[in-house]
C-alpha positions in Angstrom: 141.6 -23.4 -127.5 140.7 -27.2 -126.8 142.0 -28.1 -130.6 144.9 -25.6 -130.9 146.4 -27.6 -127.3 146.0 -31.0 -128.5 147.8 -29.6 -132.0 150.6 -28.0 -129.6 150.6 -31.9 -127.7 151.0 -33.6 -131.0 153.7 -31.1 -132.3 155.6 -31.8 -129.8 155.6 -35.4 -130.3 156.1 -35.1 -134.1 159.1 -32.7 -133.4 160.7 -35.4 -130.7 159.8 -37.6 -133.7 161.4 -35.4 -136.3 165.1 -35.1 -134.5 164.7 -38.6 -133.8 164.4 -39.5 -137.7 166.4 -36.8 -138.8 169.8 -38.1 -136.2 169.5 -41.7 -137.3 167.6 -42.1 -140.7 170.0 -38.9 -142.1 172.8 -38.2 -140.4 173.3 -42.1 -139.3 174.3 -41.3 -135.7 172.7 -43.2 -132.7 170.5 -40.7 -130.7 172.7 -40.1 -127.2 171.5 -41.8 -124.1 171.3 -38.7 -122.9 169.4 -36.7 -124.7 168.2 -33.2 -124.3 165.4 -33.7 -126.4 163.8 -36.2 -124.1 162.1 -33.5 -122.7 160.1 -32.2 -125.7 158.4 -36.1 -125.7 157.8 -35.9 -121.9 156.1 -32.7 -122.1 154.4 -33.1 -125.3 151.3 -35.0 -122.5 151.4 -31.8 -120.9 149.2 -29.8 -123.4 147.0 -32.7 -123.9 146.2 -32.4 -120.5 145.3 -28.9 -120.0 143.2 -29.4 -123.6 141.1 -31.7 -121.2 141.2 -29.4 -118.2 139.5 -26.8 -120.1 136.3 -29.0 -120.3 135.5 -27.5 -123.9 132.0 -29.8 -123.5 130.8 -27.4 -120.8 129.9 -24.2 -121.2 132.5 -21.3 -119.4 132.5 -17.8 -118.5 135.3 -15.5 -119.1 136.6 -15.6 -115.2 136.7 -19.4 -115.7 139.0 -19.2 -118.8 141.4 -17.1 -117.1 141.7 -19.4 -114.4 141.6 -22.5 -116.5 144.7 -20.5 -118.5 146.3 -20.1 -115.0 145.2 -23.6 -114.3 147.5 -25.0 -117.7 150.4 -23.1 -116.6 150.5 -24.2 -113.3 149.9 -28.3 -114.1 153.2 -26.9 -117.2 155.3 -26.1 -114.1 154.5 -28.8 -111.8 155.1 -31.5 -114.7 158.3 -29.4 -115.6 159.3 -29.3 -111.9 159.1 -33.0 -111.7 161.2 -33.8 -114.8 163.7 -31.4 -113.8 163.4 -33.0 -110.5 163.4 -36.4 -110.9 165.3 -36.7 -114.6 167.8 -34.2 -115.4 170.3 -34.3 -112.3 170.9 -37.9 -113.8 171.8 -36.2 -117.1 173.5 -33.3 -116.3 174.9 -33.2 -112.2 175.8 -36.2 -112.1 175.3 -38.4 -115.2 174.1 -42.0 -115.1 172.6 -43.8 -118.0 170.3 -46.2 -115.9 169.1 -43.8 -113.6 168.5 -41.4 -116.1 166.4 -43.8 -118.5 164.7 -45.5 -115.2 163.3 -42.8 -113.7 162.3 -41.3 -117.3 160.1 -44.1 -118.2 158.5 -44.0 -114.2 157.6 -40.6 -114.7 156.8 -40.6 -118.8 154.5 -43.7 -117.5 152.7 -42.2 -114.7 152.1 -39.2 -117.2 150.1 -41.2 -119.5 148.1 -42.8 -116.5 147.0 -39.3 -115.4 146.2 -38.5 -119.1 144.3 -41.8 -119.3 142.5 -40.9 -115.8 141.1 -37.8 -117.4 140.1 -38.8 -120.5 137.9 -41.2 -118.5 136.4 -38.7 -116.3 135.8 -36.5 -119.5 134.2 -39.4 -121.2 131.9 -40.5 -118.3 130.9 -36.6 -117.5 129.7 -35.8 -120.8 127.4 -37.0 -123.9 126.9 -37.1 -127.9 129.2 -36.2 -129.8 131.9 -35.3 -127.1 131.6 -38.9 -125.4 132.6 -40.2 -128.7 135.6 -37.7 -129.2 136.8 -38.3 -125.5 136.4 -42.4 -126.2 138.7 -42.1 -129.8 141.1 -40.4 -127.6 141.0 -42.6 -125.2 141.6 -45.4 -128.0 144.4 -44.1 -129.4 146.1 -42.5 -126.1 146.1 -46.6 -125.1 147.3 -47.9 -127.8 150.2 -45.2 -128.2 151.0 -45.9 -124.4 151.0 -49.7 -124.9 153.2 -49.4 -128.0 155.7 -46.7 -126.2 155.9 -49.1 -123.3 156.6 -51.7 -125.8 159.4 -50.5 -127.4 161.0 -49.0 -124.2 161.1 -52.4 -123.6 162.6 -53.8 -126.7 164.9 -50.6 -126.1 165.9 -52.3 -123.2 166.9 -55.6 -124.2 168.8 -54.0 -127.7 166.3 -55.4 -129.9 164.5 -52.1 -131.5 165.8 -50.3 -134.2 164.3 -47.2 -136.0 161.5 -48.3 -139.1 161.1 -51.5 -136.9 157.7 -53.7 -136.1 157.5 -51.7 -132.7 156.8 -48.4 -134.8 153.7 -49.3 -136.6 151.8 -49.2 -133.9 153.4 -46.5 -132.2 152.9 -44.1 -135.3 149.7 -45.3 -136.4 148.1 -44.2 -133.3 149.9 -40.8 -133.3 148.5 -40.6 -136.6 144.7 -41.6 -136.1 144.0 -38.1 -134.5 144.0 -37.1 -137.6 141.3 -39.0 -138.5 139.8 -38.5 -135.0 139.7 -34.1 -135.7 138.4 -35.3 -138.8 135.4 -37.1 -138.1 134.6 -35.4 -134.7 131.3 -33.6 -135.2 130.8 -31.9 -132.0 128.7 -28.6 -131.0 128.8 -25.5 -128.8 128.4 -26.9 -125.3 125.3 -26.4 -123.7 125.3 -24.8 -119.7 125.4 -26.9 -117.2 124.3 -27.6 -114.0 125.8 -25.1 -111.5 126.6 -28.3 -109.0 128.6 -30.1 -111.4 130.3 -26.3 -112.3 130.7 -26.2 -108.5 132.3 -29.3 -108.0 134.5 -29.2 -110.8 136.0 -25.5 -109.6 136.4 -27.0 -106.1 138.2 -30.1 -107.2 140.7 -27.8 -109.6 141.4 -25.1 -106.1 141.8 -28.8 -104.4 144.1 -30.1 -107.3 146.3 -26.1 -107.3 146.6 -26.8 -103.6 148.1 -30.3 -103.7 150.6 -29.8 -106.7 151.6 -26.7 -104.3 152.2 -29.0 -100.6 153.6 -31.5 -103.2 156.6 -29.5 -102.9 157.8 -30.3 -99.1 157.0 -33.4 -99.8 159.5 -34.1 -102.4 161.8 -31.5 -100.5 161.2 -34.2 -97.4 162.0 -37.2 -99.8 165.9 -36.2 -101.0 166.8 -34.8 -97.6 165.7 -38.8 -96.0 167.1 -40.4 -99.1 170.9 -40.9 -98.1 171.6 -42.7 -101.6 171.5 -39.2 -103.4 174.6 -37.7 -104.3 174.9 -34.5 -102.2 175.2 -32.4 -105.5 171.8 -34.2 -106.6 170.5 -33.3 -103.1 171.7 -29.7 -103.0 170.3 -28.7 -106.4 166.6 -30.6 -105.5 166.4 -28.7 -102.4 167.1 -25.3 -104.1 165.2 -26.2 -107.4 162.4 -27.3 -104.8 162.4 -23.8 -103.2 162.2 -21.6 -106.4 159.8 -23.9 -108.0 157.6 -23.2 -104.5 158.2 -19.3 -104.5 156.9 -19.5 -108.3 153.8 -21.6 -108.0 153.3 -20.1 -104.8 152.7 -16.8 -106.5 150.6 -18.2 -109.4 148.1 -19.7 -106.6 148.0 -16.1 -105.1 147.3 -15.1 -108.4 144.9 -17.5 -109.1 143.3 -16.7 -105.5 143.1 -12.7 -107.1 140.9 -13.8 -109.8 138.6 -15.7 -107.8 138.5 -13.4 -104.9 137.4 -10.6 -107.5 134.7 -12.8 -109.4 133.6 -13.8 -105.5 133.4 -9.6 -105.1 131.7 -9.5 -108.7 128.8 -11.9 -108.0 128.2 -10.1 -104.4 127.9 -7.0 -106.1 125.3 -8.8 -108.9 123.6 -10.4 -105.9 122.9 -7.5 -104.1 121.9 -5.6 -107.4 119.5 -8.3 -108.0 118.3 -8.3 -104.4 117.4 -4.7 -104.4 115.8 -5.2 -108.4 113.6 -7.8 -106.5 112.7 -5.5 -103.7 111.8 -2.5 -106.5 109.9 -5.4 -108.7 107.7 -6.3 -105.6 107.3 -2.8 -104.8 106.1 -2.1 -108.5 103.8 -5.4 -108.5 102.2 -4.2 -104.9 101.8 -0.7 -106.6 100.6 -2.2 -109.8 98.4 -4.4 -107.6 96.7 -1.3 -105.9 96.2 0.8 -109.4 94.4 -2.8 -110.6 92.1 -2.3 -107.4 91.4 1.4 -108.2 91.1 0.5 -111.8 88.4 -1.9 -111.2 86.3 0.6 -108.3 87.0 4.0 -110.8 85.6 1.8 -113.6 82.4 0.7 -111.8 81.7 3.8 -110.6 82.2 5.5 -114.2 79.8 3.4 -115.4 77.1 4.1 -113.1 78.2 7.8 -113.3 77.1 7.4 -117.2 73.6 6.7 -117.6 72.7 9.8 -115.4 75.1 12.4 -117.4 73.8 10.8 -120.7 70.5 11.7 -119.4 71.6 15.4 -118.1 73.3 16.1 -121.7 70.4 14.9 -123.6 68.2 17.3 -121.6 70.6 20.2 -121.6 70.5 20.0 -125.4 66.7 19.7 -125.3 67.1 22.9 -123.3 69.0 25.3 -125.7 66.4 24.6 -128.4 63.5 25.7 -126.8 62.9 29.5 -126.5 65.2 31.1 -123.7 65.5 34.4 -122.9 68.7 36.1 -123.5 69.8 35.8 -119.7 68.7 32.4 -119.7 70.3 30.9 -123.1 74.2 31.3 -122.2 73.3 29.4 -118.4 72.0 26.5 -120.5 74.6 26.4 -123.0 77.2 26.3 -119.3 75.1 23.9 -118.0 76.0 21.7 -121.4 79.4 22.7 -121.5 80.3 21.0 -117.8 78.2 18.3 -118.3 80.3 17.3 -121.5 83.2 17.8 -119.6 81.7 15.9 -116.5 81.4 13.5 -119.3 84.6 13.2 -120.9 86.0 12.8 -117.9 84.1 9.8 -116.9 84.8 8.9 -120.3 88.9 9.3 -119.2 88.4 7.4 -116.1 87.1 4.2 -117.9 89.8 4.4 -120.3 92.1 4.7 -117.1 90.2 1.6 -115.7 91.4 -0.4 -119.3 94.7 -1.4 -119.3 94.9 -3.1 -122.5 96.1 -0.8 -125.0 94.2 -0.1 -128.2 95.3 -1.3 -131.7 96.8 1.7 -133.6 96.4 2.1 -137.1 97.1 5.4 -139.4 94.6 8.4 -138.4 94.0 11.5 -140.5 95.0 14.6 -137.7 93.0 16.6 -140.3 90.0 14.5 -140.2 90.1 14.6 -136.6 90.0 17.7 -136.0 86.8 18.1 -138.3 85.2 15.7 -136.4 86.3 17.9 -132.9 85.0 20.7 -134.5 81.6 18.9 -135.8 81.0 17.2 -132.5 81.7 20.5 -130.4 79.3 22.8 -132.7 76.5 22.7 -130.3 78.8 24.4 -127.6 80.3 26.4 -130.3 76.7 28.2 -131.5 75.5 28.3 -127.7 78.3 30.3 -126.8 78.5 32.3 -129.6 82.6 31.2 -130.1 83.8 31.9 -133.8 86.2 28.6 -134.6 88.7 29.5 -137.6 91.1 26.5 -139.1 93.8 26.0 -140.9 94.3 23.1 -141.8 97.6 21.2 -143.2 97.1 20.8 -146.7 99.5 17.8 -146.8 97.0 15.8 -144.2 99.5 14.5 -142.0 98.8 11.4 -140.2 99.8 9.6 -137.2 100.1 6.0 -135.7 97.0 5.9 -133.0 93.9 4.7 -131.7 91.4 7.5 -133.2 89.2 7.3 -130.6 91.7 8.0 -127.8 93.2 11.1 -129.7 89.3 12.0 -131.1 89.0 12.0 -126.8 92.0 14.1 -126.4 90.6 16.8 -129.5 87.3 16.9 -127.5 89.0 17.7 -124.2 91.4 20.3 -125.4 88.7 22.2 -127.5 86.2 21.9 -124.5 89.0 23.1 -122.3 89.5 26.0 -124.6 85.9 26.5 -124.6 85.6 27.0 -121.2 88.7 29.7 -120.6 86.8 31.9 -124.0 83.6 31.5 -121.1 85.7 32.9 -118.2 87.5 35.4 -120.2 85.5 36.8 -122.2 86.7 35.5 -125.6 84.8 34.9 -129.0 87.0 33.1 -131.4 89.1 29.6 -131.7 91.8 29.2 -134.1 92.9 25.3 -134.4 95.5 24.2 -136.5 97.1 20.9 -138.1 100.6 21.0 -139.4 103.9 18.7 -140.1 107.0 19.8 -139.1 109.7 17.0 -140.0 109.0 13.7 -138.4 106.2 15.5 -136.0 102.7 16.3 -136.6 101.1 18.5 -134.8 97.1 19.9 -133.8 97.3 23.2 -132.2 94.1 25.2 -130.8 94.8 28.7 -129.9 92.2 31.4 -128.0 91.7 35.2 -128.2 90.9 37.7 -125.4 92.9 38.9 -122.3 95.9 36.9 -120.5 94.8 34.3 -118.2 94.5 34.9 -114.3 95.8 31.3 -114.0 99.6 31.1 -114.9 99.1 27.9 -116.4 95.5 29.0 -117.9 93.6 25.7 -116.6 91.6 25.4 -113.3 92.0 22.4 -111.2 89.2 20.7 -112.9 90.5 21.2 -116.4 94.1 19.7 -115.2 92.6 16.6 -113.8 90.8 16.1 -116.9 94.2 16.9 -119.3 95.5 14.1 -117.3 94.0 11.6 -118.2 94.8 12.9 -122.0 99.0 13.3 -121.0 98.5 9.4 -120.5 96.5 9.2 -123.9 99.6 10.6 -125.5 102.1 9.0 -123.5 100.7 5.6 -125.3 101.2 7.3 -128.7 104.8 9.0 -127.7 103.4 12.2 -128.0 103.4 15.5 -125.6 101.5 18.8 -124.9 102.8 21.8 -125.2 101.8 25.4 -124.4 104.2 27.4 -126.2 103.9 31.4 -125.0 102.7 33.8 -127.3 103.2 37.9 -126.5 99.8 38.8 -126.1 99.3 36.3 -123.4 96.5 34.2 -125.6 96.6 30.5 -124.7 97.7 28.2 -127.0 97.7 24.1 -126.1 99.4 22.0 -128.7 99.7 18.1 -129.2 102.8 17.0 -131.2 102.9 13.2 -132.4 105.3 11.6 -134.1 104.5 10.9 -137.6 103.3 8.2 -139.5 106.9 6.5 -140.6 106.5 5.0 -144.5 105.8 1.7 -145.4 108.4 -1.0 -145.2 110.5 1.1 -142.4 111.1 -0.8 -139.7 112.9 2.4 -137.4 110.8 2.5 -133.9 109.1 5.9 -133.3 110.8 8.3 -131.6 109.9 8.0 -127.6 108.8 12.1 -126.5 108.4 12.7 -122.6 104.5 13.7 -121.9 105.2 17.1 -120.2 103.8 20.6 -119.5 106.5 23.0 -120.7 106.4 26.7 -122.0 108.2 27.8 -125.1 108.8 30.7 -127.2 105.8 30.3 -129.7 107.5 29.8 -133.5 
């Protein structure tokens, strides 16, 4: 945008320069006193101008382009106002040659002061490479000024002539931003400072609101000036009043846009506020689970040595010679203190809150080692296990000792509902369905009393495995089956090949009941 205005600014001047060749150098006629193109030379600053307005060495949002656009047309109308204001009733109301070219030059002159102005603003307000594009500018803005102010004065005193001396300077500076777009070598602005972003959007509202009073004020000036023809005065005082209605409703415009970006950051600050009051809510919370953490992990570990001691002698117990009454009380003496155990075992993991390195684990391999480490039980309790395992050996992304933990749990909670129920064999099972793997143990005997076929105990336990698998993106299910035998299934996602780079699915940890397929 900053490039394609000055372009506009200096096709202007070339097509001011263009008539002005083509009327003398080819059709050898004197360009009129009055001429109509004048204009297209005054306003060819104007562009210029709103290049620099848009401060294309800061960094913008979107709202402040749309009000830097408003911005540019409202410093095109004032400009415009001011030359049809000042300059044209002296060219077409009432014409008069001196007038005319006087108060042209006053206000073409005080047009390249402003322009001057802001390119030393732009210069001292920013760095690198953009200081040295707005200091070129600056250069050649000068010089073209100088040598303009120069020939209106040779002009003046009927000593210029078209290819003269005056127009080497003239058109060499016009032409050196040429060379200036060339060599410029400037960046994507970096963001700045929200006071200097502050103080510039002040100063532009300040800048809209004088151009806008400007308008009595000229209004005031032809009433008191009783030199003014009264057709010159008439048409000011109307043209004064339109031009006010118009940039009176591009200020209420521009007011729209602001008032709506004022609505916009409100609504982002009071987002943010109430983020900040959940993120201190959820660092308290955090801060309380880091205090349980470090008590439930203490305690575990004292809870430890004692069970390691009461398994050890519960084993030592089912291989002596019990009687038949007395053999299936030991083995449930074992059986809860394993579970007592892996659930100290879930509350240390609980108590960790680094997570574990994954790498690729066998589901095949880990249920073997299930089954081998839960054989004791197994024999004490006279349970038949069955497998079937996947042929294929699907494997998952994990940490094998947390889902070796969740294997043990499942199969010492199945273990535990064949005891209540009266069962005698285990089926467990190891498939891959698509991108899931899954390990599946299923029981025999009657329906479970318990809808959900867990006690309390058993549920606190599972638990701490639904967090195990929530880690891994995994869930439990407990799909239905018609003769009301329990069935508790794990699904992972599986292992993806090497050289994917697609994340793993993310699957909610939940209880939830399905037809069994």
């Amino acid at each position: 945008m900053f490039w394609a205005l000055v372009a506009l600014g200096i096709g202007f001047w070339m097509a001011y320069q263009s008539f002005w060749t083509y009327t003398e150098v080819l059709s050898h006629r004197d360009v009129p006193d009055l001429c109509t193109w004048d204009v297209v030379l005054f306003l060819h600053f104007v562009p210029l101008m709103a290049a620099l307005a848009l401060r294309p060495h800061v960094a913008r949002e979107e709202c402040s382009a749309r009000v830097g656009r408003l911005d540019f047309a409202l410093l095109l109308i004032w400009w415009m106002y001011l030359y049809v204001l000042i300059v044209m009733p002296w060219q077409y109301i009432v014409p008069n040659v001196a007038a005319y070219n006087r108060n042209l030059d006053h206000l073409y002159n005080a047009e390249k002061l402003v322009f001057l102005a802001a390119l030393i603003v732009c210069c001292m307000t920013s760095n690198g490479s953009w200081r040295k594009l707005y200091a070129w500018l600056f250069a050649m803005t000068f010089c073209y000024s100088a040598s303009s102010t120069l020939a209106n004065w040779a002009i003046a005193r009927k000593a210029y002539y078209s290819g003269s001396l005056y127009d080497i300077p003239l058109v060499t500076a016009m032409a050196s931003i040429t060379w200036i777009a060339l060599s410029s070598n400037v960046r994507e602005p970096a963001s700045e400072l929200r006071e200097g972003s502050t103080i510039y959007g002040v100063w532009v509202a300040r800048s809209s609101m004088i151009a806008v009073f400007s308008l009595p004020v000229f209004a005031a000036w032809t009433m008191l000036d009783r030199k003014l023809p009264s057709e010159i005065q008439t048409f000011r005082l109307v043209f004064t009043f339109l031009a006010a209605l118009l940039m009176g409703a591009m200020v209420f415009a521009r007011q729209q846009l602001l008032d709506r970006e004022l609505i916009r950051l409100l609504e982002h600050s009071r987002d943010s506020f109430d983020n900040l009051k959940r993120l201190q809510a959820q660092i308290l919370q955090s801060e309380k689970i880091a205090s349980i953490g470090q008590l439930v992990g203490g305690a575990a570990h004292e809870l430890n040595n004692p069970i390691t001691a009461m398994l050890g002698y519960s084993d030592l117990l089912l291989n002596t010679n019990l009687s038949g009454e007395q053999r299936p009380i030991a083995a449930k003496i074992g059986q809860y203190v394993r579970r007592t155990k892996s659930l100290v075992a879930s509350l240390i993991a609980f108590a960790r809150h680094a997570p574990a390195p994954k790498t690729l684990v066998d589901l095949n391999t880990l249920a073997r080692t299930a089954l081998k480490l839960s054989e004791p039980q197994c024999d004490a309790l006279e349970v038949q296990v069955r497998t079937q395992l996947d042929s294929a050996s699907p494997k998952v992304l994990g940490d094998s000792n947390q889902l070796l933990q969740v294997c043990l749990q499942l199969v010492g909670n199945c273990l535990h509902l064949l005891t209540e129920r009266g069962g005698t064999a285990m089926m467990i099972i190891t498939e891959k369905r698509d991108t899931v793997c899954a390990f599946e143990i299923a029981t025999d005997g009657p329906p479970a009393a318990n809808p959900s076929g867990l006690d309390s105990d058993t549920g606190l336990a599972l638990s701490a495995c639904q967090g195990i698998l929530q880690e891994h993106h995994g869930r439990i299910l407990r799909p239905a089956r018609e003769n009301g035998a329990v069935v508790l299934r794990v699904e992972l996602p599986a292992a993806e090949p090497l050289g994917s780079k697609s994340k793993l699915a993310t699957v909610p940890v939940m209880w939830q009941s399905q037809p069994y397929a």
